[in-house]
C-alpha positions in Angstrom: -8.0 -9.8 37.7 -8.4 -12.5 34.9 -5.7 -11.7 32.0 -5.7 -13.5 28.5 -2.0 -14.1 27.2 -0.7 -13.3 23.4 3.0 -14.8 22.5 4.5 -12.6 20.1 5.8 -14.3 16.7 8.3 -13.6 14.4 6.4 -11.2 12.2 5.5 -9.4 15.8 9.1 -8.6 16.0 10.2 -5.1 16.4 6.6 -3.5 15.8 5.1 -0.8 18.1 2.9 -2.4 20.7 -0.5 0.0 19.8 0.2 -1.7 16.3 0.1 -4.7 17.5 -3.0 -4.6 20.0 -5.1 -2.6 17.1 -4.8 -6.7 15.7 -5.5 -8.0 19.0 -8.6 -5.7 19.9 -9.9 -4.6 16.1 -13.1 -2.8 17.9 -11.5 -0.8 20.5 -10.3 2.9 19.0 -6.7 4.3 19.9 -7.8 6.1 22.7 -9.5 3.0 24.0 -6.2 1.1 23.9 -4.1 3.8 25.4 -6.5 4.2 28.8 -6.0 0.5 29.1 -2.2 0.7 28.9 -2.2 3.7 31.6 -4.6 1.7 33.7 -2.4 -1.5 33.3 -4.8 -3.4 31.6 -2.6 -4.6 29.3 1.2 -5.8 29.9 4.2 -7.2 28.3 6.0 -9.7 29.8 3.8 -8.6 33.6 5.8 -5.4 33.5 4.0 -2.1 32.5 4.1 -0.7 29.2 3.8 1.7 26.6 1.8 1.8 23.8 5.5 3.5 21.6 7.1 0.5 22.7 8.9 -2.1 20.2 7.8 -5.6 20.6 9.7 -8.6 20.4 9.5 -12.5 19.0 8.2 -14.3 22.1 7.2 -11.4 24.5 4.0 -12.4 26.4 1.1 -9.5 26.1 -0.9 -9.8 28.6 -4.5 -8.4 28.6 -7.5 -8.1 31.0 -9.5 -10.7 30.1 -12.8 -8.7 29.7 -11.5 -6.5 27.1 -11.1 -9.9 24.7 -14.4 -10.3 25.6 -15.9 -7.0 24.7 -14.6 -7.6 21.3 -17.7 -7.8 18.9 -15.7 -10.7 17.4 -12.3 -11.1 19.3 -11.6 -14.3 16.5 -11.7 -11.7 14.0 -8.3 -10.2 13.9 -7.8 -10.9 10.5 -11.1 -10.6 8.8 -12.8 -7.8 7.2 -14.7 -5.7 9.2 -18.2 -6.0 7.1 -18.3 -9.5 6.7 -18.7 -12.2 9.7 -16.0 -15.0 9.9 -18.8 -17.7 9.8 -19.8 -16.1 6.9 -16.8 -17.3 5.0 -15.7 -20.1 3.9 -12.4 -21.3 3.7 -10.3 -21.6 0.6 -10.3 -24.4 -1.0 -7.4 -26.5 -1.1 -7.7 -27.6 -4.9 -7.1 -23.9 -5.7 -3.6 -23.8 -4.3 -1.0 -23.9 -6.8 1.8 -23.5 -4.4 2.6 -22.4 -0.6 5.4 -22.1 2.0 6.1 -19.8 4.9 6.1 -17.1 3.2 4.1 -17.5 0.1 0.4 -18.8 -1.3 0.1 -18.9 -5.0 -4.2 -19.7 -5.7 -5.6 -20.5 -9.0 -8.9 -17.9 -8.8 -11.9 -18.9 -10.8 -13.5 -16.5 -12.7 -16.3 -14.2 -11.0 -14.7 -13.8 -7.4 -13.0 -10.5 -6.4 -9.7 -10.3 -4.9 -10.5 -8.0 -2.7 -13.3 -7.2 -0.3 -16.2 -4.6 -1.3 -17.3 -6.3 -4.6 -20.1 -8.8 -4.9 -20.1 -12.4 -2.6 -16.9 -13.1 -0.2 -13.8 -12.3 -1.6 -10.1 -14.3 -2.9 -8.8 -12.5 -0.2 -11.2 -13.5 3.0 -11.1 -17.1 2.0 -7.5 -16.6 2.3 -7.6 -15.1 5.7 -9.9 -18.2 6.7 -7.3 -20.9 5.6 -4.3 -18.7 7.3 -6.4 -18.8 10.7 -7.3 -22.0 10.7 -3.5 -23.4 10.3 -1.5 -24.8 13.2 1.6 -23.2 12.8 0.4 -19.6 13.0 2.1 -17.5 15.3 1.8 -13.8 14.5 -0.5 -11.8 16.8 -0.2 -8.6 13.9 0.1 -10.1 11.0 -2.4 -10.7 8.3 -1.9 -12.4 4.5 -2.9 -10.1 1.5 -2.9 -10.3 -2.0 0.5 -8.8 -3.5 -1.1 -7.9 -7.0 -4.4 -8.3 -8.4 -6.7 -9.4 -10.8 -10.0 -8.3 -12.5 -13.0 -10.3 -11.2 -13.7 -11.8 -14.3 -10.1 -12.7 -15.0 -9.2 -16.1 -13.7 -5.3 -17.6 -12.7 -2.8 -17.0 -11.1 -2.7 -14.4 -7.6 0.4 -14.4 -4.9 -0.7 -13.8 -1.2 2.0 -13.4 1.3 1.7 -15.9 4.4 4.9 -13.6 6.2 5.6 -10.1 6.6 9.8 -11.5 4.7 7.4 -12.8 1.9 5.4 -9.5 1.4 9.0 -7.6 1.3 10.4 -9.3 -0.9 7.6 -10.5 -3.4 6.6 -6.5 -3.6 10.7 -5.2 -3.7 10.9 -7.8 -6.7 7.7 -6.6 -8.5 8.8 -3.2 -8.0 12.0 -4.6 -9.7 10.5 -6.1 -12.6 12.1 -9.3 -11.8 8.6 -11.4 -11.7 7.1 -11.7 -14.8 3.4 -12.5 -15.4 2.4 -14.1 -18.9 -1.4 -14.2 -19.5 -3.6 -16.0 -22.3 -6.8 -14.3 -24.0 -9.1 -14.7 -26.6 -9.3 -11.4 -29.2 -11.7 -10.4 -31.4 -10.0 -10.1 -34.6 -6.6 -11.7 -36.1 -3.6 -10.8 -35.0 -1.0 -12.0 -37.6 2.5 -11.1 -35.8 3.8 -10.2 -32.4 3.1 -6.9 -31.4 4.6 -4.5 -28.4 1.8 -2.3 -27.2 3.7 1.2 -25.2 0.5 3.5 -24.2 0.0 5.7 -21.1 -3.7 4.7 -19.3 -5.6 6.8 -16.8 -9.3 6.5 -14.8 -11.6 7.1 -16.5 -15.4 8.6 -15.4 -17.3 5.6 -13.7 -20.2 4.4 -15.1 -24.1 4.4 -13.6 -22.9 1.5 -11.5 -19.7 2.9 -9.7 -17.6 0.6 -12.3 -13.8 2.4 -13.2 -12.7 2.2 -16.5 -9.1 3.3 -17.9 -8.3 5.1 -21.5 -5.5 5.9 -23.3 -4.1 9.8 -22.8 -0.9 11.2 -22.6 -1.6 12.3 -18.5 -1.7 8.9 -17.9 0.9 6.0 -16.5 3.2 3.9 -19.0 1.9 0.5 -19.5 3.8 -2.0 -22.1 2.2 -5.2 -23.0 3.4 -7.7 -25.9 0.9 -9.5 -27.1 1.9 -12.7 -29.1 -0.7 -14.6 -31.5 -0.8 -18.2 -30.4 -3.3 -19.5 -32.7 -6.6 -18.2 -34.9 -10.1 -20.0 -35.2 -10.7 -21.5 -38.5 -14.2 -20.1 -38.4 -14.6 -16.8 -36.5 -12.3 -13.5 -36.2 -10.6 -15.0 -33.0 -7.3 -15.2 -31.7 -5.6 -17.2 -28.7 -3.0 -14.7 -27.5 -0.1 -14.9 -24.7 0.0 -11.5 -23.2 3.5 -10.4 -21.6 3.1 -7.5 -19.0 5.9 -5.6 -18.5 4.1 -3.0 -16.2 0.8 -3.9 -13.9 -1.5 -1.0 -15.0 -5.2 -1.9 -14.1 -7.2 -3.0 -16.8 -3.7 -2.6 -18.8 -4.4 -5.8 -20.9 -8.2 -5.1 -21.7 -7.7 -1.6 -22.3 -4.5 -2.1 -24.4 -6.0 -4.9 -26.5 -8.9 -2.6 -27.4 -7.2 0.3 -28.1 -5.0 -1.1 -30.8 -7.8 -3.3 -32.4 -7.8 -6.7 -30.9 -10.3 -6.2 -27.9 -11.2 -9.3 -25.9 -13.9 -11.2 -27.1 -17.0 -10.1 -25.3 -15.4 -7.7 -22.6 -18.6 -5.3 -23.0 -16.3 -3.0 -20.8 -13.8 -2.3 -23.6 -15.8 -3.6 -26.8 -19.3 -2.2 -27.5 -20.0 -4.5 -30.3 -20.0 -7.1 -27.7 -22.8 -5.9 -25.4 -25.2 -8.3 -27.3 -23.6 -11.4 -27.1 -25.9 -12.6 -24.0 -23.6 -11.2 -21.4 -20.8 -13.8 -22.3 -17.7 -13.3 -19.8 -14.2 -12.4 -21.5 -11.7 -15.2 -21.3 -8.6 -13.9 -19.8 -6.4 -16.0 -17.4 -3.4 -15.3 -15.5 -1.3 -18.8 -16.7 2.0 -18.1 -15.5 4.3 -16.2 -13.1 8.1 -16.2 -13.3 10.5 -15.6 -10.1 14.5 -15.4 -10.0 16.5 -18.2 -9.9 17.8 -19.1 -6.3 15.6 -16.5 -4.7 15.6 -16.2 -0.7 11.9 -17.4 -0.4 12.9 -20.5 -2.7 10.0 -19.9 -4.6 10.3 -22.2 -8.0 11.2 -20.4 -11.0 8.2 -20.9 -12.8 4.4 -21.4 -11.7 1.8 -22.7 -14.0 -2.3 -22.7 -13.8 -4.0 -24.5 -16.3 -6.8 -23.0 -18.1 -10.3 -23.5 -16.8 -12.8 -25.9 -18.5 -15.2 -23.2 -20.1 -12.0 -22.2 -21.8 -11.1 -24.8 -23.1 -14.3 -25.7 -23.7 -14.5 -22.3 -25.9 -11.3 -22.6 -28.1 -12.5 -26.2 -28.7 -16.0 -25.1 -29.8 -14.8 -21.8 -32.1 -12.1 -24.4 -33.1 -9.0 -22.4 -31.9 -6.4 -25.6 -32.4 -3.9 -24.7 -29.7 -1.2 -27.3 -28.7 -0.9 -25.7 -24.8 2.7 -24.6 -25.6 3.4 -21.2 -24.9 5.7 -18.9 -27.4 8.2 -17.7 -24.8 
């Protein structure tokens, strides 16, 4: 019998082998798997096995070669299930702010999802795309993700982790409040001094099109935000504003800013006096993240994304004179 071999990597090691061969074979259910295993379909290192069983960095899985091939997709070990590979492209390179081993920092445009299930191909399956496509991957059960998110319509900054070390210790540290995330927006209204925003936010009811909002109540989760006035249009109740998150609360920023008078400038979400503005976007852009110094991923300490051009483009046009240096 023909068998196809898999070389475990290090991200393999120490994971149960039916974790490991649900990557391998994506379309083929638990049960599936195990009837293979008892009919020795599917070995490690030529010896028989057990689906319970711990693999290791460089064990060889081998498997009958015409289960690969009744995989509806066997390329697909990393993609989402609803959307083909060839029907996504890969990310492009000019988005990437930074990456290592471990860690890909992408500036996102405005309009894509992070995550699968909005509308078009998500940040996150472009991601997959590059990852699959590099030389030097060697992980049979490991796939990149996003490690915190953004709002489709907020550009800047997202972290994806490239290995199973980075997504420990990116998501220990953001558990630890020792990343920071700075953010700029445009407000309706003028802010005159800094201001610390302490609410609690909670779901609220979705609207006619399945879109979640948040409010403010007392059953909710803490969020803190500062918000700190960078400069005011000379023309228009507008402010540029550096936003400080101290707690990553969905919609935290949008919800905060409106709740306490300063909502962004045509997010109809959050401001109804701006659902006649011709569907304008809200400008809100993830600008910087912050890591320890000396951390074990030797991630720098700071990571920058510049604004996009319709931004600028905007503060230049409602005459928001900003001189691009952010009030720490």
């Amino acid at each position: 019998m023909d068998f196809t071999d898999f070389i475990a990597g290090k991200d393999d090691n120490g994971r149960r082998l039916d974790r490991v061969l649900q990557k391998i074979l994506p379309q083929s259910p638990s049960s599936g798997i195990y009837s293979a295993i008892r009919k020795k379909l599917i070995r490690v290192n030529r010896q028989a096995c057990k689906g319970n069983q711990q693999v290791f960095q460089g064990d060889c899985i081998q498997i009958a070669s015409f289960l690969i091939k009744s995989q509806e997709n066997p390329q697909n070990n990393y993609s989402n299930d609803k959307i083909k590979p060839d029907s996504v492209k890969s990310l492009d390179e000019s988005d990437i702010v930074f990456m290592n081993e471990h860690i890909l920092i992408v500036n996102k445009k405005s309009g894509i999802s992070v995550q699968p299930g909005g509308k078009g191909v998500s940040l996150w399956e472009e991601v997959v795309q590059f990852y699959q496509k590099r030389q030097n991957v060697q992980s049979l059960s490991f796939k990149p993700g996003p490690l915190h998110r953004l709002d489709r319509f907020t550009s800047g900054l997202v972290a994806f982790s490239l290995s199973l070390e980075g997504a420990r210790w990116f998501t220990e540290a953001m558990q630890a409040h020792q990343i920071n995330k700075d953010y700029l927006g445009v407000a309706q209204g003028h802010l005159k001094q800094r201001e610390t925003w302490t609410d609690f936010l909670e779901d609220s009811d979705s609207g006619k099109s399945g879109f979640y909002t948040v409010k403010v109540s007392q059953a909710g989760e803490k969020a803190v935000t500062e918000a700190i006035p960078l400069s005011v249009s000379q023309t228009k109740p507008l402010t540029l504003l550096q936003f400080k998150i101290h707690t990553g609360r969905k919609h935290q920023i949008r919800c905060q800013s409106a709740y306490h008078g300063y909502p962004l400038y045509c997010d109809s979400a959050y401001n109804p006096d701006a659902r006649d503005r011709n569907h304008q976007k809200f400008f809100l852009h993830a600008y910087r993240l912050t890591f320890p110094k000396d951390n074990p991923l030797l991630l720098p300490e700071t990571v920058e994304a510049p604004l996009p051009d319709d931004f600028e483009k905007f503060l230049s046009l409602n005459l928001i004179n900003w001189d691009s240096q952010i009030i720490l």
